[in-house]
N, C-alpha and C positions, 0 to 999 in steps of 0.2 A: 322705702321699698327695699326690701332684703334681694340681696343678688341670687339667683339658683344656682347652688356649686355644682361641679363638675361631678358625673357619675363616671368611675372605672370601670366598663361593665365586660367583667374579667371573660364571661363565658363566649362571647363574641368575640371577644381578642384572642380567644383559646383556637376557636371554632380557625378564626383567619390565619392565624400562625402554622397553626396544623396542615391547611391547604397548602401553604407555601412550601411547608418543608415537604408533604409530598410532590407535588409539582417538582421540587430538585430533585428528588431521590428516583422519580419516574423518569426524569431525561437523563442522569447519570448514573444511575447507581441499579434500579432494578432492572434486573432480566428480564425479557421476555422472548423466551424460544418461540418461534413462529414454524420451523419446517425441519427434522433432522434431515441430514441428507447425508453422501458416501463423497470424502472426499481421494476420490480417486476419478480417472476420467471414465467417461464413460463406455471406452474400448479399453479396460484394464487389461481385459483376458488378450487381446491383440497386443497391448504394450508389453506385455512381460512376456508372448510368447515368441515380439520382435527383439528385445532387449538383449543386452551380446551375452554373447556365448564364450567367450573369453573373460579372466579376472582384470578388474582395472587397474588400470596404475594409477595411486593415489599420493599425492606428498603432502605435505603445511599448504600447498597453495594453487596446487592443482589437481584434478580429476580427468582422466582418457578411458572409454572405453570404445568399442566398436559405435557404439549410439550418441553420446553427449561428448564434449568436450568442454572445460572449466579451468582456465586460468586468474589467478586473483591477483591484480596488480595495485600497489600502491601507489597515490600522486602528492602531492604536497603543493597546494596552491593558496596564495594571498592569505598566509599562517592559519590553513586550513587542510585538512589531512582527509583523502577521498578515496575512500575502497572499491574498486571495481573489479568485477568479477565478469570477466569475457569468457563468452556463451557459445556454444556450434554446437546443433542439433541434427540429426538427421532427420527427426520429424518433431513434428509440431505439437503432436501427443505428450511430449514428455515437460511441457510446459504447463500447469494446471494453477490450478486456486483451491486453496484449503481457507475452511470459517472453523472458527475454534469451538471447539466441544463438539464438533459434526454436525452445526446447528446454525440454522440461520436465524437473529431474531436479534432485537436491539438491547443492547447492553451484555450479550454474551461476548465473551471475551478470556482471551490466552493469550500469554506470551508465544512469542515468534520461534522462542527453541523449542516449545513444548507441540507447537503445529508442528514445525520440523519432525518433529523426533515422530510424532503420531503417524506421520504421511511417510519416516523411511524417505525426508527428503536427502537430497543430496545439498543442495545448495534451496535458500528463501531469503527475502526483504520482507517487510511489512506490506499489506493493502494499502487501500482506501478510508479504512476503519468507518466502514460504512454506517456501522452501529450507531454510531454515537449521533447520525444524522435520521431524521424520518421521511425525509426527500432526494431525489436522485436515481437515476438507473442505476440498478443491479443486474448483472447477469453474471452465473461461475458456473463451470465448465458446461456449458449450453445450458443451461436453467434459467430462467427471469424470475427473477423474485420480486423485484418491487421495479414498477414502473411510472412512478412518478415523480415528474422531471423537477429538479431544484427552481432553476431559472432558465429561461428561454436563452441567455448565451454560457449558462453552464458548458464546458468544455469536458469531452468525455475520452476514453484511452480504448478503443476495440481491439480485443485480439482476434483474427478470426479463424476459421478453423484450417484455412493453410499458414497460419502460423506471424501473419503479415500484422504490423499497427497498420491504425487509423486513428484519427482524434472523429468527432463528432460533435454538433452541438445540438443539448437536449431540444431545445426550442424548433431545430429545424426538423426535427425526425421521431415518431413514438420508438420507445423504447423495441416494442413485438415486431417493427418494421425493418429494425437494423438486420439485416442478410450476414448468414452465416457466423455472428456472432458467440464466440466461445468462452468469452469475459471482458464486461463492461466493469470501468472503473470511474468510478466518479467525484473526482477531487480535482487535480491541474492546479496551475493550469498547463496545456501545451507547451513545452519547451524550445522544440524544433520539429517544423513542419517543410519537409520538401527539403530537405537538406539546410532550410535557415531558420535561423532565430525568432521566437516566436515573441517573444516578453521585452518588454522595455528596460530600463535599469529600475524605472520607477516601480513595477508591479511587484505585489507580492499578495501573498493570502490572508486573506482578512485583513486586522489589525496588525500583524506578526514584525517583529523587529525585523532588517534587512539579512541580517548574519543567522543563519539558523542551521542545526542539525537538517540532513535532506534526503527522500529516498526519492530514486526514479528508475526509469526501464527506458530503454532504448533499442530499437532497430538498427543494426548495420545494414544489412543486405537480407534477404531471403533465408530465414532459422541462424542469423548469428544476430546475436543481440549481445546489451551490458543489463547490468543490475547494478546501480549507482549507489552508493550510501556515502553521506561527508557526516565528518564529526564536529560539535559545534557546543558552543554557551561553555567551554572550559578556557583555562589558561593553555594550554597546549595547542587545541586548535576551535578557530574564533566560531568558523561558520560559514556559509555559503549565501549571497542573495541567489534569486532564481535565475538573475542575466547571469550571473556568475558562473550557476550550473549548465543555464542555457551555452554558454560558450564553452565550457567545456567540454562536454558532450559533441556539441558540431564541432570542436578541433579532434574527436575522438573519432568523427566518421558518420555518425549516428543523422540517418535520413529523417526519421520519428524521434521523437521523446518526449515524454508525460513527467512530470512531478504527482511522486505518491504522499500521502500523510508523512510529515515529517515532526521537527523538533524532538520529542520524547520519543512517538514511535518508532524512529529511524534506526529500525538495526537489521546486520545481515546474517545470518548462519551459513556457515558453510561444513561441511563435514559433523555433525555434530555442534561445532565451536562456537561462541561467539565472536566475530570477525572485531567489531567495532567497539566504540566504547556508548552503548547509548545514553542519556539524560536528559533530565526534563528541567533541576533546578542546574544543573552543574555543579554543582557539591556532593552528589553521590551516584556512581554509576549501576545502573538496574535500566535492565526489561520494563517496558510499559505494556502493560495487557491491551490488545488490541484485537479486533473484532475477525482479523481476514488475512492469508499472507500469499503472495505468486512465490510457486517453487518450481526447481527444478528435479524429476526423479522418473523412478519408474513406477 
């Protein structure tokens, strides 16, 4: 009895290969704009016609005008190099969320200096890079875009519109319910809640190596905040765990603080510049396009 050989039956193999490689290209790679929007707040005409009336003083490392105030300090911890850039606001307005291309929708995506520059910000960090996810609240400068929740103890960052954090968890609260809410961010986890530490040494994000590039936001007190960036995956400087940032931050003051998207996304602009060095493999420094960024301007 003769054996029946094996059929290649190419057009089926075609058929399945072709699914796959779109499946990758739909979650990473294609756009899909879902909403233009104006990334300015929504009291623009209030903000610029409260905005000083006086020229600023601007140097390499600081910003003063009648309205903002922007000093950018260097730290150097556990062979790890951390850009912070301390915040004072007279209002709460002048803190917003810009989505690149003026567009909400997943896989849209820009570099953090070309938001900057779009928005005339003064100083930006990276988002949430919400794009690249299809779960999670969103909400920029009071708009909800997508409300639905990743996981029931997802951890979320409220700014609200007196200017205050809050963390939140998706699971205990809909997205349309959160109060007064002027951007939701959806990554973490929490840093520091109530003046303490919120992460263990062991936690970190996903699978992520402990030492990594990091951005985050922090509350001092009532409109003074930090905007965090650490440099990491180089020879120069190693990286941050999250207790690491978590601790630094609560020695910093910070009553709140959030971890935004980090590794490759993690960079800050300030005045035009590139503040940080950002990277993804550590062999070459470049911008990673990312979906979303928190500025400060008018």
């Amino acid at each position: 009895m003769k054996k029946k050989a094996n059929v290649f039956h190419f057009p089926e193999c075609l058929i399945i290969f072709a699914g796959m490689c779109f499946v990758l290209l739909d979650t990473f790679v294609i756009a899909r704009p879902y909403a233009a929007v104006s990334n300015v707040p929504n009291s623009a005409e209030e903000v610029l016609r409260d905005s000083s009336e006086t020229e600023p003083l601007i140097t390499e490392t600081s910003y003063q005008d009648d309205q903002i105030s922007i000093t950018l300090n260097e730290y150097r911890l556990n062979d790890t190099t951390i850009h912070v850039a301390d915040i004072i606001l007279s209002s709460p307005e002048y803190l917003y969320s810009v989505l690149a291309n003026d567009t909400y929708g997943k896989n849209v995506t820009a570099e953090t200096s070309d938001m900057a520059d779009d928005a005339d910000a003064i100083l930006a960090i990276n988002g949430d890079y919400y794009g690249a996810r299809n779960k999670g609240y969103v909400i920029r400068n009071g708009v909800l875009y997508r409300e639905t929740a990743s996981s029931d103890n997802q951890e979320d960052l409220v700014i609200h519109s007196d200017g205050s954090l809050e963390i939140i968890t998706e699971g205990e609260i809909e997205a349309e319910n959160i109060q007064d809410a002027m951007q939701v961010y959806s990554f973490g986890p929490a840093l520091v809640e109530n003046g303490e530490i919120s992460v263990s040494e062991t936690d970190e994000v996903g699978k992520a190596k402990a030492s990594n590039p990091r951005t985050a936001i922090a509350e001092i007190e009532p409109l003074h905040y930090l905007f965090v960036v650490s440099d990491g995956r180089s020879d120069y400087s190693e990286g941050l765990s999250l207790y690491e940032l978590a601790a630094f931050l609560k020695e910093q003051g910070a009553v709140t603080a959030y971890n935004l998207d980090g590794g490759g996304s993690s960079t800050m602009i300030f005045n035009g510049k590139l503040v940080n060095y950002p990277t993804t493999s550590g062999r070459t420094i470049k911008e990673r396009s990312v979906s979303d960024a928190v500025v400060i301007g008018y």
